[in-house]
C-alpha positions, -999 to 999 in steps of 0.1 A, spaced: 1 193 96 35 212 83 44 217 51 78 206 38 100 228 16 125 205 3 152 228 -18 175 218 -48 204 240 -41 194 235 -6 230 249 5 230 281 -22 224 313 -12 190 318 -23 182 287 -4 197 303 26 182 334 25 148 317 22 155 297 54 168 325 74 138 349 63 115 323 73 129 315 107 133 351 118 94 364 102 84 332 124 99 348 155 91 377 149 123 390 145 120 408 107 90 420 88 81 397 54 93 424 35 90 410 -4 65 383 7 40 394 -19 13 369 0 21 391 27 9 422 10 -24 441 21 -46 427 -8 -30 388 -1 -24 390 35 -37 360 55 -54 346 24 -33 318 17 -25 287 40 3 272 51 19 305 66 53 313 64 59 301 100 42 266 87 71 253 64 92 229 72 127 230 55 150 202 40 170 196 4 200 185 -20 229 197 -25 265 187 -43 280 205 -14 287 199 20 293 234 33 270 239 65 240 259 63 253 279 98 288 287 74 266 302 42 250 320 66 278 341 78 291 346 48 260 356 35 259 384 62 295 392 56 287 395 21 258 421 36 231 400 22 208 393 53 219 410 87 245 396 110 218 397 141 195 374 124 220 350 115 230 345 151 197 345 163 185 315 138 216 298 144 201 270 162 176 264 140 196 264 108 221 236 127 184 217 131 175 222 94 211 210 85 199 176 95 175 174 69 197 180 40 215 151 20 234 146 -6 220 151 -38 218 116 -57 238 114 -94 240 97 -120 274 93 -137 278 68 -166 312 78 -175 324 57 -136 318 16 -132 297 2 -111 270 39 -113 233 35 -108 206 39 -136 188 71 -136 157 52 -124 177 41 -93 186 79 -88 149 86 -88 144 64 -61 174 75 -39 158 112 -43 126 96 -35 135 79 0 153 109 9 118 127 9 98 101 19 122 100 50 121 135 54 79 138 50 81 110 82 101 128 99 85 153 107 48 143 99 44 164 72 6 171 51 28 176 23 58 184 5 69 209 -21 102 205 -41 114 239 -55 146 237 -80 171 268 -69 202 252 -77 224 269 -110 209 271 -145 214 237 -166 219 239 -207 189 232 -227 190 195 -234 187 178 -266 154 164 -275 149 129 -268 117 106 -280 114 93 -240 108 136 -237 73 134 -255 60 97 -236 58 88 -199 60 49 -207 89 51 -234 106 75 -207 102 53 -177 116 21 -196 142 46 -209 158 51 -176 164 17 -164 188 19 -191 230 27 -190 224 62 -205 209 95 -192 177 105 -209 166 136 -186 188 165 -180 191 169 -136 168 195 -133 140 168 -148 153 135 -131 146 160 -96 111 167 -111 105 133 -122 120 122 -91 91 146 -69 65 137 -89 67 99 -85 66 108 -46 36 125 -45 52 163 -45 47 189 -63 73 207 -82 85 242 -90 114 258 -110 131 288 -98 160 285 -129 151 285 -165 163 250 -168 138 222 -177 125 209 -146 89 199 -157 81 214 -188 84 184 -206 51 164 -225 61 133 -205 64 152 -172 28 168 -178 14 133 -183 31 118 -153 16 154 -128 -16 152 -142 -15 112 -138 -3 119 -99 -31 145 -98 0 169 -90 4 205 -98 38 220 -110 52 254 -118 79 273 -135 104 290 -151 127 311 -141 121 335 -113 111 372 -124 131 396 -94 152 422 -115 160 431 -151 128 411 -164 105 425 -136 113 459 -147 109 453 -187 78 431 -178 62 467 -164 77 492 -193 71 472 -224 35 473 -220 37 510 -212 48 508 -250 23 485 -264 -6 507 -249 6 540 -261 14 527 -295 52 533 -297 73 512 -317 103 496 -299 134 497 -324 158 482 -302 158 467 -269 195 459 -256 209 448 -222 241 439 -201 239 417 -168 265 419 -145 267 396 -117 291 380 -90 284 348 -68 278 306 -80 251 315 -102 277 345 -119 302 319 -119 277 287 -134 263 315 -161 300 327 -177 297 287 -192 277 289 -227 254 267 -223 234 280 -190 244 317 -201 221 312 -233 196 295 -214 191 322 -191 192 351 -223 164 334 -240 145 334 -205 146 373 -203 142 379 -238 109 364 -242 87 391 -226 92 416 -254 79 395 -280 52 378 -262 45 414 -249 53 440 -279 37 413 -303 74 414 -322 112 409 -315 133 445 -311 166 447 -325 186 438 -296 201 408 -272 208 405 -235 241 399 -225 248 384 -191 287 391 -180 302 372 -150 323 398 -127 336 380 -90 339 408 -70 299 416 -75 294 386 -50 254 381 -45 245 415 -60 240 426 -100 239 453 -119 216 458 -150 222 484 -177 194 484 -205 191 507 -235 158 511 -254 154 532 -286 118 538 -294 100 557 -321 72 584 -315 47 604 -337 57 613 -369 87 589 -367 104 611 -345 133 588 -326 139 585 -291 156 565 -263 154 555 -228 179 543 -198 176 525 -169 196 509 -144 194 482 -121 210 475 -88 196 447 -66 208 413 -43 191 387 -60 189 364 -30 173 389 -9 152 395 -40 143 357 -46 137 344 -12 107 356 -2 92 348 -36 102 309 -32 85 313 2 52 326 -18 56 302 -44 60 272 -17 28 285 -1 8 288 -31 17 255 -47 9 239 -12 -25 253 -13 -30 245 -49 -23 211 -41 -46 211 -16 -68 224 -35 -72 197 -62 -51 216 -84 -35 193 -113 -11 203 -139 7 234 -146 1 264 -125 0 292 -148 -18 319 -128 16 314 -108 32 336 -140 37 365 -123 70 350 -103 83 339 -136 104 348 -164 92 320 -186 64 309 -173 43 278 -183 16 279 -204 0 307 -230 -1 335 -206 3 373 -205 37 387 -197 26 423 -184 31 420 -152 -5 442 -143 -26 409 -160 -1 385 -142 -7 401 -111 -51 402 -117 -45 365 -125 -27 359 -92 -50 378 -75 -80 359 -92 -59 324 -78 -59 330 -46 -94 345 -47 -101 305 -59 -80 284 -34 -94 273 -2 -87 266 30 -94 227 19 -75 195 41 -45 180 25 -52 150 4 -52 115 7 -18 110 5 -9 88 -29 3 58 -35 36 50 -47 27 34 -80 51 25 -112 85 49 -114 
């Protein structure tokens, strides 16, 4: 059986990307460039393939996958060619993706968050029947969501399901969609650094679904590159006086991140792998500036001043030039396929080998990205080629 890919953000651009690079690496038509499953130490280790997944997804927006998809190769972000050679199959996938369910207390007459739950869940229930799928996995890449305020129904599955049958909203969207994929029997992942899963009550209700879930943030520029060189000054014993960098970067998420709110989500993200990784905080923030006419591409400028033998100062430079789409598709496709096979597996609860994708990830876990990458390894080295399960009932919301 295929495995469904069912996309938050279904209609963004790393969404896109993901669905185009799939459809042309199943034709044959471009290498899986970036796929690290597709590496020579991964490669053909891990099932479902690429050419194995089965898109669908929300979105606010009603913009046709074929349209994103030329202006994504406008915007030089995937090649023209491929997007007219996929663009069948993206008019197919188009089918499958419906309008995300909201919840809206501010306008008469709205539905509970419970009812939105269950208009997310018959979307995939229809969408696993559709097309016979083993399984489903729900992946969050739609724009980064403030941190919510803390709510009692946050810390307890049964306070929190009673909680939202009521009028007001007790989960912040990127948790109602986890919530939401959960009670149908998917697992979940979060590409943003909102708060998706990585709730108490959340935990309770995966582990009570015997469902697997990861997150946060994807890891594909700035991050990746201090998750590498901030060891380099852990192991040679320098000390790290300041550590301070500027984002700039066009597109929706650009646009979603020059709001407060999101933009300090998404600083605290990156900031965390110093600390967690130096064993103390540097001098220093990271700024994230929204400039339009960067479109889908960013530029990173960091600045690190670090002191050397006999206190002798010093300071290093580095730039960083990259699409993030073309950076973050192929790692939703790896993250799709490993969740799947953890699932299949037996897996329950949070996936924290899965840290090396992540800018936040779950758990307490390294964040040099040489030990994330021995504890990936070690994963797949554990996963097997094992059936899909039972498939599980419904149960209580």
């Amino acid at each position: 059986m295929s495995t469904g890919v069912w996309l938050i953000g279904a209609r963004g651009s790393v969404a896109v990307t993901s669905m185009i690079g799939a459809l042309a690496i199943r034709s044959g038509l471009a290498p899986p460039t970036g796929c690290v499953l597709e590496s020579p130490d991964l490669r053909d280790r891990i099932l479902p393939g690429i050419g194995d997944l089965v898109f669908g997804g929300h979105d606010i927006t009603g913009l046709p996958l074929d349209k994103k998809a030329a202006a994504l190769a406008e915007a030089g972000v995937v090649p023209a060619a491929l997007v007219r050679a996929v663009h069948d199959e993206l008019l197919a996938i188009d089918q499958d993706i419906r309008p995300l369910p909201t919840t809206k207390p501010s306008e008469p007459g709205t539905r509970s968050q419970a009812e939105t739950v269950e208009a997310i869940r018959a979307d995939l229930d229809l969408f696993r029947h559709r097309h016979d799928l083993g399984q489903i996995i729900v992946i969050n890449v739609s724009t980064t969501e403030p941190a919510p305020p803390s709510h009692p129904a946050h810390h307890d599955l049964e306070t929190l399901r009673t909680a939202l049958t009521g009028p007001d909203p007790v989960l912040p969207p990127s948790a109602l969609a986890a919530y939401a994929a959960l009670v149908a029997g998917c697992p979940y992942v979060d590409f943003t650094p909102s708060t998706g899963a990585r709730l108490p009550a959340l935990d309770a209700l995966a582990r009570e679904r015997r469902l697997p879930y990861a997150g946060h943030d994807g890891k594909t520029g700035e991050t990746l590159v201090k998750s590498v060189l901030a060891p380099m000054f852990a192991q040679r014993n320098l000390k790290v006086r300041t550590w301070s960098g500027v984002n700039l970067l066009g597109g929706g998420d650009g646009a979603n991140l020059a709001q407060p709110g999101a933009n300090a989500a998404k600083a605290a993200s990156k900031q965390r792998v110093l600390a967690e990784t130096l064993g103390y905080a540097p001098q220093g923030e990271t700024r994230i500036d929204y400039l339009e006419d960067l479109g889908d591409f960013k530029t990173a400028w960091d600045l690190v001043t670090f002191e050397g033998f006999l206190g002798t100062a010093m300071r290093m430079e580095f730039t960083w030039h990259g699409c993030d789409s073309a950076l973050a598709a192929p790692l939703v496709l790896d993250l799709a396929r490993l969740t799947a096979a953890a699932h299949r597996a037996g897996r329950t609860g949070p996936l924290t080998e899965l840290a090396f994708f992540f800018k936040d990830p779950l758990g307490q876990v390294p964040h040099a990205l040489a030990d994330q990458w021995q504890a990936l390894r070690t994963l797949v080295e554990t996963l097997t080629h094992t059936p899909s399960p039972a498939r599980l009932d419904d149960g209580p919301a």
